[in-house]
C-alpha positions as CSV (number, residue, x, y, z in Angstrom):
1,X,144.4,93.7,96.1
2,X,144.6,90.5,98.6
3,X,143.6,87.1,97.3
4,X,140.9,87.0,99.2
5,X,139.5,90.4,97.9
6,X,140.6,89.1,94.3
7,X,138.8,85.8,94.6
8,X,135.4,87.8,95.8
9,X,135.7,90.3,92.7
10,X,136.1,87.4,90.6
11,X,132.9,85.9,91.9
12,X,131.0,88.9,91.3
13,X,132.2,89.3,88.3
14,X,131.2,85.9,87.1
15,X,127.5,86.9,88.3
16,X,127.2,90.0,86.1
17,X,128.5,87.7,83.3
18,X,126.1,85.3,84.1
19,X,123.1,88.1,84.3
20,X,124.2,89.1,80.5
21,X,123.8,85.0,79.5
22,X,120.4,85.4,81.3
23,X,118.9,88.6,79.5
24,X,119.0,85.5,76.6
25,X,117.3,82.8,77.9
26,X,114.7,83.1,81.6
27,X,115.7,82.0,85.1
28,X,112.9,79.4,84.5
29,X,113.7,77.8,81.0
30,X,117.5,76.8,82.1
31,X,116.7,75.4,85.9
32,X,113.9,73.4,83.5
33,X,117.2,72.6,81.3
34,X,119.7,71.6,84.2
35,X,116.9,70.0,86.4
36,X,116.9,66.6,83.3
37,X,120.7,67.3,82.8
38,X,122.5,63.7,83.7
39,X,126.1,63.3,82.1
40,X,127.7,60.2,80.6
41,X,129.8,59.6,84.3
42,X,132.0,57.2,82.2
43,X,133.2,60.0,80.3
44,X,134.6,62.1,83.3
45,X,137.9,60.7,83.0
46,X,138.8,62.0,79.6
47,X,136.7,65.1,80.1
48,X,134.4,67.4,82.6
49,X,131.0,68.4,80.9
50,X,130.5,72.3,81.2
51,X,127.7,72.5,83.6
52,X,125.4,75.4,83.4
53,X,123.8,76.7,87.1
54,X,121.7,79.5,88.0
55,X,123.2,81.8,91.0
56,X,121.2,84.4,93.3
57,X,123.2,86.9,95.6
58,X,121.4,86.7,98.6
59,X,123.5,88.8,100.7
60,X,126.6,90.8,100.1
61,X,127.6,91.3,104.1
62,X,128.8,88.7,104.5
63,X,128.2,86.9,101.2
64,X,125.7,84.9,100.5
65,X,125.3,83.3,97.2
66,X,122.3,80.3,96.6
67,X,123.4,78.2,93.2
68,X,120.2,76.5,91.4
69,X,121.6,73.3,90.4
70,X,125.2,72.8,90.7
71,X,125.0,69.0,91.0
72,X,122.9,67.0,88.7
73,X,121.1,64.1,89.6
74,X,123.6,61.1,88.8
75,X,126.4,62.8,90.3
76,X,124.8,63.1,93.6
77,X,124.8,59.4,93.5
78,X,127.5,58.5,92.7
79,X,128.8,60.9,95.9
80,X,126.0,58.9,98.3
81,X,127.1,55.6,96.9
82,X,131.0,56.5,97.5
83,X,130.2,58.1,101.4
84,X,127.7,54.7,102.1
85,X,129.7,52.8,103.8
86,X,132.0,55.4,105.3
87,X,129.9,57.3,107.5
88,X,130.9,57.6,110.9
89,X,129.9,59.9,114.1
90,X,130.7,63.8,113.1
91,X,133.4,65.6,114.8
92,X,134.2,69.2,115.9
93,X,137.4,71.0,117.1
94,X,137.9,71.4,120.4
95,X,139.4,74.7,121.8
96,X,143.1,72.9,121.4
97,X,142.1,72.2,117.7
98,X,141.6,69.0,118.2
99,X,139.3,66.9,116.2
100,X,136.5,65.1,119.0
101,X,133.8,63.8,119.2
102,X,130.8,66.0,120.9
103,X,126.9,66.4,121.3
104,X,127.1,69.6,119.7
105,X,127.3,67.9,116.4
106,X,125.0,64.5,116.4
107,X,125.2,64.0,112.2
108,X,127.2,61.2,110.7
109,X,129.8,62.2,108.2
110,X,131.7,60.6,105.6
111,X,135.3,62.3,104.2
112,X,136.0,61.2,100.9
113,X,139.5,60.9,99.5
114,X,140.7,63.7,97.3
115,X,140.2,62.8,93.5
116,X,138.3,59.6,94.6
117,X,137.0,59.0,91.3
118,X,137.1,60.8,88.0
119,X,134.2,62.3,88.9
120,X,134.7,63.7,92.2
121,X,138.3,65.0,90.8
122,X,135.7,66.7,88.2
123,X,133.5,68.4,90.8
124,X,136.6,69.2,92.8
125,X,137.6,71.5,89.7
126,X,133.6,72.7,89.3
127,X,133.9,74.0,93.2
128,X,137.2,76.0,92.7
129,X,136.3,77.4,89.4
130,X,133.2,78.9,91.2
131,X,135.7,81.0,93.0
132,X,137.5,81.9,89.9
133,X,139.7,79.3,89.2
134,X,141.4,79.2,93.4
135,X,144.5,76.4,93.3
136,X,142.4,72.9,93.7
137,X,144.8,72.4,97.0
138,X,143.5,74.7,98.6
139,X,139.7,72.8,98.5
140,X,139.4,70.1,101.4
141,X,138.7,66.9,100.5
142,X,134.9,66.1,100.4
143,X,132.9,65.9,103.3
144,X,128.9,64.0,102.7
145,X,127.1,64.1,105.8
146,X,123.7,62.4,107.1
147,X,120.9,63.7,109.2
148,X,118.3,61.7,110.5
149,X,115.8,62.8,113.0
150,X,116.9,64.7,116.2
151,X,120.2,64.8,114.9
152,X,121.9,68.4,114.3
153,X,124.8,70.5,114.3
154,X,123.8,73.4,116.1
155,X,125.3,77.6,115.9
156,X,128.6,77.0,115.0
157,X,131.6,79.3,112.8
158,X,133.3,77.7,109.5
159,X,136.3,79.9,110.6
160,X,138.9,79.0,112.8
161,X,139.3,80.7,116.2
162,X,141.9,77.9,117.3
163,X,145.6,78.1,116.0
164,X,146.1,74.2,115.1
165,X,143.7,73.6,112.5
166,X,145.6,76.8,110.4
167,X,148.6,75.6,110.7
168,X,147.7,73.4,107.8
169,X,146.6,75.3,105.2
170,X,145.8,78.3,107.4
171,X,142.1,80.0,107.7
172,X,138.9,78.6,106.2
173,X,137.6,81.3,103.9
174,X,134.7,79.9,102.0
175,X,132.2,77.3,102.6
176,X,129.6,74.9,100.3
177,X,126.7,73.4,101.7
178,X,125.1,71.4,98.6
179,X,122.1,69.4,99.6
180,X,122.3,65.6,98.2
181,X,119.2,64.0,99.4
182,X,116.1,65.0,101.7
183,X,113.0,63.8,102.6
184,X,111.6,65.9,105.1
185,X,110.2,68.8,106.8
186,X,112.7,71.4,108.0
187,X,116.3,70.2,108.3
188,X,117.4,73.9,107.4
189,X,120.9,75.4,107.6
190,X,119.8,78.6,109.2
191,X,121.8,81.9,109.5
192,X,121.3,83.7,112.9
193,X,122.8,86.6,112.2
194,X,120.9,87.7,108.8
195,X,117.2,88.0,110.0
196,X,114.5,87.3,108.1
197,X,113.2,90.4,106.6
198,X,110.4,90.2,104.6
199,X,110.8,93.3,102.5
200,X,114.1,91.7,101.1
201,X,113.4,88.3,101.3
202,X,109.5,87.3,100.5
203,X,110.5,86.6,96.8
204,X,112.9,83.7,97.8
205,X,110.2,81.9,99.3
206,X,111.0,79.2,97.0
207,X,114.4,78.6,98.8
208,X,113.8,79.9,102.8
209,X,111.2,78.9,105.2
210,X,108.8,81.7,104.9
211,X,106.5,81.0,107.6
212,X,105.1,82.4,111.2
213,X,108.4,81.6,112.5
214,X,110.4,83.9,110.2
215,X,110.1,87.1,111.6
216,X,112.1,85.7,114.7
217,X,114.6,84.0,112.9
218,X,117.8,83.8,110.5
219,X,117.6,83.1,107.2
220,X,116.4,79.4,106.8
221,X,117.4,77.7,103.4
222,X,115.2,74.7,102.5
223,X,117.7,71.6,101.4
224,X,116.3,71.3,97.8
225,X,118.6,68.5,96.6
226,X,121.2,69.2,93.8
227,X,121.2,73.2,95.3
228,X,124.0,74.7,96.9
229,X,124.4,77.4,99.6
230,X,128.1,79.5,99.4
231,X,129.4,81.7,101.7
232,X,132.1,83.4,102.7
233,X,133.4,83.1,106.1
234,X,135.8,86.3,106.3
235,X,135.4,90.0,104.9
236,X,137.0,91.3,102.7
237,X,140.4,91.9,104.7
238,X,140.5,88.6,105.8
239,X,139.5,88.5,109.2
240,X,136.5,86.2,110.6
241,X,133.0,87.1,109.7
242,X,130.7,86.6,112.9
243,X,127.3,87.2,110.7
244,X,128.1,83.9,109.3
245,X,126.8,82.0,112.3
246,X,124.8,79.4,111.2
247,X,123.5,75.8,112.4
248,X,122.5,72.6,110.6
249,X,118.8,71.8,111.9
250,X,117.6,68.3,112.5
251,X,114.7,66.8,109.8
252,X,111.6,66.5,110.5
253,X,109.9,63.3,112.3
254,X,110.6,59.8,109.9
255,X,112.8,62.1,107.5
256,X,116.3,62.8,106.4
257,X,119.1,64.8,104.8
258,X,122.5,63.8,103.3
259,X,124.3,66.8,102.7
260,X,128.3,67.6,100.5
261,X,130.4,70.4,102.5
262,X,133.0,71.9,100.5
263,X,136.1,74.1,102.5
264,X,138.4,76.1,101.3
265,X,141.3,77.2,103.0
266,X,144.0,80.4,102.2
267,X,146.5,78.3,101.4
268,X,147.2,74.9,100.0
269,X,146.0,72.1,102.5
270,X,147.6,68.6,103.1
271,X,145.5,65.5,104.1
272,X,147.5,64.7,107.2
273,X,144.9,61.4,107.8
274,X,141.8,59.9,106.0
275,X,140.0,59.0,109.3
């Protein structure tokens, strides 16, 4: 079995675990639970708190998991108050692998440093346990990023097609989208390739659009703040999943979004610059 096909089992193993802890208590009694839960931040640096979350497969090709929850309130911002006054025009890679600057992607982004706090070091260690306990190395350092009206990073891959970029810790396999902050209509990561289709989808109304639009479009998650979207960006024998096209859609007129995306890479990666 591959480490990629490990790491997958180990997630879907966690789930059915996690379906057993909920034949105990209801879906709706622990996201009331988790939705008051603040820890003592001070206390981060001796130990992390066990956070409890709530996780939905949405789709297993590719996979698609929606987690209720995984950040709570005050650690959120603490994150915004770290990325404040870092934020700076998003980049892409080019088709050399080279980090530029483009109108494909209008957000502003903010990379924080690796173990930038005890609590960040914490969350770093919640994200990789989430994919059964992956080397921490292998997570890329933080990345919060800011949309305000008309801005937008639109259809776009996770994976690399370029060689550069993998020579550093070689192909991105998974990805976190956690929403922060938002105030506003829309401002969806939307998946092109997964239609909408109601039979499957009309119960998770509470997290997708579900609207006239829908029956035209890819799944669209609403960014629900403290809620995470995870996917995997390559099957199961490693090679790049195309069905995980997706875009990061601009907010609504006067609103906004602030955003945490989380990377992990194959192998360990090395923080060559902090720009």
């Amino acid at each position: 079995m591959s480490d990629i096909e490990y790491s997958l089992h180990v997630i879907i193993e966690r789930l059915t675990i996690l379906q057993t802890y909920l034949r105990q208590q209801t879906i709706k009694d622990i996201l009331h639970q988790n939705s008051s839960v603040n820890y003592d931040l001070s206390k981060y640096e001796h130990e992390c708190p066990h956070h409890q979350y709530v996780t939905r497969i949405i789709e297993r090709k590719p996979l698609i998991i929606y987690i209720e929850n995984f950040l709570t309130r005050n650690e959120i911002q603490h994150l915004v108050q770290l990325a404040e006054p870092l934020f700076n025009p998003s980049k892409i890679f080019n088709a050399d692998g080279v980090r530029i600057y483009d109108d494909y992607r209008t957000s502003t982004s903010a990379n924080l440093r690796r173990q930038h706090t005890p609590v960040v070091k914490c969350l770093e260690h919640r994200f990789a346990e989430f994919q059964g306990n992956v080397d921490i190395r292998r997570v890329e350092r933080f990345q919060v990023v800011k949309y305000i009206p008309g801005q937008q990073f639109q259809p776009h891959y996770d994976w690399f097609w370029q060689p550069e970029p993998m020579k550093n810790g070689g192909q991105r396999l998974t990805t976190f989208v956690t929403y922060l902050q938002a105030n506003c209509s829309q401002g969806e990561t939307e998946f092109l390739e997964v239609r909408f289709n109601e039979t499957l989808h009309k119960h998770l109304c509470d997290i997708l659009y579900c609207d006239e639009k829908s029956a035209s479009s890819g799944l669209r998650f609403r960014p629900i703040p403290g809620n995470t979207v995870f996917w995997s960006n390559v099957d199961k024998k490693g090679l790049p999943d195309h069905k995980t096209y997706h875009a990061g859609r601009p907010p609504g007129e006067n609103g906004y979004k602030i955003g945490l995306n989380v990377w992990t890479r194959a192998q360990p990666h090395t923080v060559l610059s902090e720009s």
